[in-house]
GUVEXBA-683485 format. One line per field, with one value per residue (C-alpha): residue number from 1; chain; y, x, z. Coordinates in Angstrom, 1 decimal, decimal comma. Example, Ala and Ser with C-alpha at 12.3 -4.5 7.8 and 13.67 -1.06 7.14 Angstrom:
pos: (1 / 2)
unit: (A / A)
north: (-4,5 / -1,1)
east: (12,3 / 13,7)
up: (7,8 / 7,1)
This chain:
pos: (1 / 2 / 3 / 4 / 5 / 6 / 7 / 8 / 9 / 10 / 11 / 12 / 13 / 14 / 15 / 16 / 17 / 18 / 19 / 20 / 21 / 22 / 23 / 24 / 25 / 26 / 27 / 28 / 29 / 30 / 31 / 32 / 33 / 34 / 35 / 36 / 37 / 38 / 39 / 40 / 41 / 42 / 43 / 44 / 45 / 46 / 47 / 48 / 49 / 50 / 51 / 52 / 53 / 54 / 55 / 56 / 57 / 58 / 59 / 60 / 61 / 62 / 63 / 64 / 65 / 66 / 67 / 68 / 69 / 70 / 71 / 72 / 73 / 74 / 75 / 76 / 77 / 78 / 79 / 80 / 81 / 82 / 83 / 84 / 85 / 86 / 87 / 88 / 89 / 90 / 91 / 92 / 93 / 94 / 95 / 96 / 97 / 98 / 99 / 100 / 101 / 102 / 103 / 104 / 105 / 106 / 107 / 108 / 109 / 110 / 111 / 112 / 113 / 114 / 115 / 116 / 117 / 118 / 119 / 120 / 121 / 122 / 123 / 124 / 125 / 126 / 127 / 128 / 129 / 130 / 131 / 132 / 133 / 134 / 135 / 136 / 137 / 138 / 139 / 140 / 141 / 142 / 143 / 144 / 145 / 146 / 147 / 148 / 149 / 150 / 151 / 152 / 153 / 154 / 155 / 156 / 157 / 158 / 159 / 160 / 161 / 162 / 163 / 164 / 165 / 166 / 167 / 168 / 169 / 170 / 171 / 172 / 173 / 174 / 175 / 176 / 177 / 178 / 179 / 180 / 181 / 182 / 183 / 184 / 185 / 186 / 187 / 188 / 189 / 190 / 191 / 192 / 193 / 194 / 195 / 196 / 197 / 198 / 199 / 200 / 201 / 202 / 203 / 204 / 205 / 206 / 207 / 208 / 209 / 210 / 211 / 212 / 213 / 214 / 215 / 216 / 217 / 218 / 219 / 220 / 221 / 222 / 223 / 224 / 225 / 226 / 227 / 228 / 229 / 230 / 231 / 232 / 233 / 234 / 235 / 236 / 237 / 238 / 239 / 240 / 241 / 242 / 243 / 244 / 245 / 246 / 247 / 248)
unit: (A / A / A / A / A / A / A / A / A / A / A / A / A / A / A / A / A / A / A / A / A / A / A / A / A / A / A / A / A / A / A / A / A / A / A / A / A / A / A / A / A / A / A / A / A / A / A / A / A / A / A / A / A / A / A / A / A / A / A / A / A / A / A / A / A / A / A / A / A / A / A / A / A / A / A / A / A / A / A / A / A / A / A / A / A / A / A / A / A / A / A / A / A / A / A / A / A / A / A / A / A / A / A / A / A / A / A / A / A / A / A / A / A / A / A / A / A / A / A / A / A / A / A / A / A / A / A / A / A / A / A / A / A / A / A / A / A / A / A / A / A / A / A / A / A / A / A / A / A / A / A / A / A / A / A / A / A / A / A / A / A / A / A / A / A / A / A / A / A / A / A / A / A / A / A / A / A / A / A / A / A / A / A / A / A / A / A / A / A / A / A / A / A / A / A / A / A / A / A / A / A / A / A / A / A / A / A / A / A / A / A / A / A / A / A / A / A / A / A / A / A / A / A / A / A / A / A / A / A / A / A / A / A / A / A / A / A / A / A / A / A / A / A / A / A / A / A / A)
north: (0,0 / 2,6 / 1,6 / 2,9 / 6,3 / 5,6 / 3,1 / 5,3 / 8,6 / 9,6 / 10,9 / 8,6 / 8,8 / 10,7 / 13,5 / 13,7 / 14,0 / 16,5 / 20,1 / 23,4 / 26,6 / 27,3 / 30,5 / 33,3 / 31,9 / 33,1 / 31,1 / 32,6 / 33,2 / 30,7 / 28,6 / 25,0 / 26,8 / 28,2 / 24,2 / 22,8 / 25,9 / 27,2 / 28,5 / 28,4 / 27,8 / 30,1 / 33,5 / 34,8 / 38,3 / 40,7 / 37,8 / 35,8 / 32,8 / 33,0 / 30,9 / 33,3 / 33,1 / 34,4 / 29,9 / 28,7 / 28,4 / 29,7 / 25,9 / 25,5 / 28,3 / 27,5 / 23,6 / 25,2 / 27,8 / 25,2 / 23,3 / 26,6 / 26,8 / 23,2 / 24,0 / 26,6 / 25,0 / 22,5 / 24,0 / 26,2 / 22,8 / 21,3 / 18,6 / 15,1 / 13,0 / 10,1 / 8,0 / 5,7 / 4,4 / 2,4 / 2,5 / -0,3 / -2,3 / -1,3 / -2,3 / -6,0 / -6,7 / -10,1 / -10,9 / -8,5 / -7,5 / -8,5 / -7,0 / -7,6 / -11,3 / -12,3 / -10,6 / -9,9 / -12,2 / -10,3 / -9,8 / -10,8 / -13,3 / -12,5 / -13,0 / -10,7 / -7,9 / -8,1 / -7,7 / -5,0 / -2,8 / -3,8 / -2,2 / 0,9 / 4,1 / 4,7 / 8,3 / 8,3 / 11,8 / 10,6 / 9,6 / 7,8 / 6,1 / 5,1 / 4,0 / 1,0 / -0,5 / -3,9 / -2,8 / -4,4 / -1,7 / 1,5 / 1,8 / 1,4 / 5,0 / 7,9 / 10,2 / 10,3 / 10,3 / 10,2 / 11,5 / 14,6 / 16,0 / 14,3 / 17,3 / 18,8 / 16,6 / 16,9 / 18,2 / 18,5 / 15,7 / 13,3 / 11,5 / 10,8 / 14,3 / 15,4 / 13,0 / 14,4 / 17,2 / 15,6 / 15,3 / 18,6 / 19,6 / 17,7 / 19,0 / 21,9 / 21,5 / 23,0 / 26,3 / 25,5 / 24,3 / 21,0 / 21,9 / 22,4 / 19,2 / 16,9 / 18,1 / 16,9 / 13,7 / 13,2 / 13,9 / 11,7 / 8,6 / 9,0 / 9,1 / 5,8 / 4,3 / 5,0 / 4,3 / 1,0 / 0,1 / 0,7 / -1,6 / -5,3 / -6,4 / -8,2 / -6,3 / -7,3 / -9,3 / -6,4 / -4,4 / -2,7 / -2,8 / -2,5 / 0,0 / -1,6 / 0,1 / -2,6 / -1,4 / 1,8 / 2,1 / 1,6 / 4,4 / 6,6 / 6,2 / 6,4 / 9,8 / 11,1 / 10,5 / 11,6 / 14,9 / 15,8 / 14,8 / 17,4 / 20,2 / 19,4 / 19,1 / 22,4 / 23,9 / 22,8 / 23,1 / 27,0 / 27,2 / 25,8 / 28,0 / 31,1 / 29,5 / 28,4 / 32,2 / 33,6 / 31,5 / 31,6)
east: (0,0 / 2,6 / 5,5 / 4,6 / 5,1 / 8,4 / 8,9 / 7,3 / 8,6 / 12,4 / 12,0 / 13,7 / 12,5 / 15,5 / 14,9 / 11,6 / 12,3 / 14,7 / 13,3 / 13,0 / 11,3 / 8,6 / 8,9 / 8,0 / 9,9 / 13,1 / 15,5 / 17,1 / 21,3 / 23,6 / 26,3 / 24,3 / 21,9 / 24,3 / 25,9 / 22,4 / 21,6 / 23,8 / 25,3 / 24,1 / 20,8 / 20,7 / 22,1 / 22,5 / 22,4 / 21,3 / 20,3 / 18,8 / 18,7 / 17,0 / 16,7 / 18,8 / 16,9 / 19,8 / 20,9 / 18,1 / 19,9 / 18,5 / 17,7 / 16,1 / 13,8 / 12,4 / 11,9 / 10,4 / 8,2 / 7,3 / 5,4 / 3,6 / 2,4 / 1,0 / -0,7 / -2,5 / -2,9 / -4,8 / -6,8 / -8,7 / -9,3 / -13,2 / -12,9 / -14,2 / -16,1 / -16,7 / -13,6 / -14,7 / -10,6 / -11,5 / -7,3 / -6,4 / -8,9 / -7,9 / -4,2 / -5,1 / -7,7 / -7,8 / -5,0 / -2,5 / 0,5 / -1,5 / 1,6 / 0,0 / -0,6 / 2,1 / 0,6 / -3,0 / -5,7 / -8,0 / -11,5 / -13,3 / -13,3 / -10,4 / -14,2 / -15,9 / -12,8 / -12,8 / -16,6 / -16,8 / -13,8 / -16,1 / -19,5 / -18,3 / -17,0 / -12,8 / -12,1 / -8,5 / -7,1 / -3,6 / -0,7 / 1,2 / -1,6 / -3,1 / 0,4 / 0,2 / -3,2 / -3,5 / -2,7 / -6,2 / -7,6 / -5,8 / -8,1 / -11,5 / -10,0 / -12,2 / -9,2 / -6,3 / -3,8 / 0,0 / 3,5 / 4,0 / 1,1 / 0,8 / -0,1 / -2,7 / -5,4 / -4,5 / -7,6 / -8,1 / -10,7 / -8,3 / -6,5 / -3,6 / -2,8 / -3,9 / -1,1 / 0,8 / 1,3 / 3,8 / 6,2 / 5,9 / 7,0 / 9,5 / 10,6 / 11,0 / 12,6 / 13,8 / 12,3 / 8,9 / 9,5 / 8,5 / 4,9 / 3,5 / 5,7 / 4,5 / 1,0 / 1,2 / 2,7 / 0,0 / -2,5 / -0,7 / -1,0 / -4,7 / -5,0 / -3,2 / -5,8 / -8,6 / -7,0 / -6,3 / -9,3 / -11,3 / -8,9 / -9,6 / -7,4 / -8,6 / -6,7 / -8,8 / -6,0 / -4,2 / -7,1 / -8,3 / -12,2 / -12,7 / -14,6 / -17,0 / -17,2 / -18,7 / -21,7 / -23,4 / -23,5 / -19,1 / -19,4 / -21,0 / -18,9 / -15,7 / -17,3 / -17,9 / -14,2 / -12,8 / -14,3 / -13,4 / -9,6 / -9,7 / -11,2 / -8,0 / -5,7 / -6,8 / -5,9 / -2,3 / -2,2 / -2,7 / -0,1 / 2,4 / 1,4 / 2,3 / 5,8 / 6,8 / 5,8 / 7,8 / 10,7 / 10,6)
up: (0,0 / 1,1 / -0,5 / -3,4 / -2,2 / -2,2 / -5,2 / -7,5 / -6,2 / -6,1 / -3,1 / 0,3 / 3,9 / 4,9 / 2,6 / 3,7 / 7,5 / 6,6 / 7,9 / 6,2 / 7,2 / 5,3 / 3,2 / 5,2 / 8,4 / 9,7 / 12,0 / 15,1 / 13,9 / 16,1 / 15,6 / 15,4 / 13,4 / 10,6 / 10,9 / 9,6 / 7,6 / 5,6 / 2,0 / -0,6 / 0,1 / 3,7 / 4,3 / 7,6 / 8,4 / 10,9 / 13,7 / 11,5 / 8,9 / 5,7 / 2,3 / -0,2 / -3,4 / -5,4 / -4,7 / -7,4 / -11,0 / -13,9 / -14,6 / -11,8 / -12,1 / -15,5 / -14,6 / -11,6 / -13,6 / -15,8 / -13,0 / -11,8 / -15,6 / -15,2 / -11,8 / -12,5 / -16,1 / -13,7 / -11,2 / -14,2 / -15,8 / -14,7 / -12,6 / -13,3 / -10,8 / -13,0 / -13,4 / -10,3 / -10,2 / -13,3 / -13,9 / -11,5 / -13,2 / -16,5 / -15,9 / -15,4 / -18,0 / -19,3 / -17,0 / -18,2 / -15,4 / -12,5 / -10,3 / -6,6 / -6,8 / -5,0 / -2,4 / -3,1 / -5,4 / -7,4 / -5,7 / -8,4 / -11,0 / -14,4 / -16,4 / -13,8 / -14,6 / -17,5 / -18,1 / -15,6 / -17,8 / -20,7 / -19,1 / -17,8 / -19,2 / -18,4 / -18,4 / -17,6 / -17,8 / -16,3 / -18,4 / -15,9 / -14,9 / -18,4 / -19,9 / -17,6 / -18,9 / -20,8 / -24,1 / -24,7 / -22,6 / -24,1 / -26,6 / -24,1 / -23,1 / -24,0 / -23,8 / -26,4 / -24,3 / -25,3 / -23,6 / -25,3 / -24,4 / -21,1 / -18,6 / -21,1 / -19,5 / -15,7 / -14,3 / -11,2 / -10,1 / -10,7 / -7,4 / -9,3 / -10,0 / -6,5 / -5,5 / -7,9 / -5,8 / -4,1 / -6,8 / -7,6 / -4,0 / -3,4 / -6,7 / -5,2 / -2,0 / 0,0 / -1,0 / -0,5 / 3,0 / 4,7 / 6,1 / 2,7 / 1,8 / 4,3 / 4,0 / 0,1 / 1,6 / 3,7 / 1,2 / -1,7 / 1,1 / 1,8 / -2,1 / -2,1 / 0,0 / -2,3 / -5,1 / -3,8 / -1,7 / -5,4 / -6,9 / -7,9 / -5,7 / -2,5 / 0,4 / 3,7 / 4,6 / 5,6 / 6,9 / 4,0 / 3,2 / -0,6 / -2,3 / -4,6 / -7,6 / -9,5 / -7,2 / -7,2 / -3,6 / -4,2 / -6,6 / -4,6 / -2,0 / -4,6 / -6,0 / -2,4 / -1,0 / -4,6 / -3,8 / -0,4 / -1,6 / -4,4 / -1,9 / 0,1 / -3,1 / -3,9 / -1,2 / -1,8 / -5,0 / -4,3 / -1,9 / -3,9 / -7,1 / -4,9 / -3,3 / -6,7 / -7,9 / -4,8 / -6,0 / -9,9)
């Protein structure tokens, strides 16, 4: 369940304990502190430690710019409600790359998948999600999706871009500091959950309760957690729009 968060993301345990002060703070000047913070990221002057934004290369501030774009390319975007985590299910159709069965059996039937990918509409807006479907299944996609143009879809209903937001800041450590950081952690590992629990995979074994989205009572309840993620992923999605525009 929560490996993946670190499988999937470049992004270690130890970087992610690592503190920063978030933008707008300012450490207290002494001798430990200018040890742990320090050039060319920190300047201290006048009693106090500070980020020094003069430290982010011109690279670094178009890749970072370059994100921003995408964000707010995102949150203008309408959101869709109606996917119902039809990617897991997508991904294993007619037994293709069923990667958890060393650890986890499907819940239902391969005939019962299968049918189920079949009967309802996949609206997969996510590049990295939809490049891993059964190549059978690619084309059951009512989105042309391709890797060129993979962020022109992100919208943001969508739980994989919501847990997206954790790339992007962790991308841009350590000048968005590690509040806003953990909170997108945070966020990306609840997202985890649901994407899992609506998953064909059978997961009660380790004290997960599926989401049955082959019912309408499971997509309901899908649609209803989907939601209250994207009011929270919205939330930091703005806040790292304006530290990325603070810094780029």
């Amino acid at each position: 369940m929560y490996d993946f968060l670190f499988q999937y993301y470049p992004y270690s345990a130890g970087q992610l304990e690592t503190w920063h002060p978030a933008p707008h703070e300012a450490l207290e000047d002494s001798a430990p502190a200018r040890e742990r913070f320090n050039a060319p990221v920190y300047v201290a002057a006048n009693g106090v430690i500070q980020r020094d934004l003069r430290a982010v290369s011109h690279d670094a501030r178009t890749k970072l710019s370059g994100v921003r774009e995408m964000l707010l390319a995102t949150r203008e975007r309408a959101p869709n409600f109606g996917c119902f985590g039809m990617h897991e299910w997508a991904m294993v159709y007619r037994g293709h790359d069923i990667r958890h069965a060393h650890i986890a059996p499907l819940r239902l039937p391969q005939h019962d998948v299968d049918a189920l990918v079949e009967s309802r509409p996949v609206a997969c807006s996510h590049f990295d999600a939809f490049r891993f479907f059964a190549p059978d299944a690619k084309p059951l996609n009512r989105l042309p999706l391709a890797y060129a143009t993979r962020y022109d879809r992100e919208q943001p209903g969508c739980i994989h871009a919501n847990m997206d937001l954790y790339r992007w800041a962790f991308g841009a450590m350590p000048w968005i500091g590690s509040d806003l950081l953990f909170a997108c952690f945070t966020l990306a590992s609840d997202l985890r959950v649901l994407d899992m629990e609506a998953g064909p995979y059978d997961l009660r074994a380790m004290g997960f309760e599926p989401v049955r989205i082959e019912t309408a009572e499971g997509r309901d309840e899908y649609q209803r957690r989907q939601q209250a993620f994207a009011e929270r992923a919205a939330v930091l999605r703005d806040e790292l729009i304006d530290c990325l525009g603070e810094c780029c």
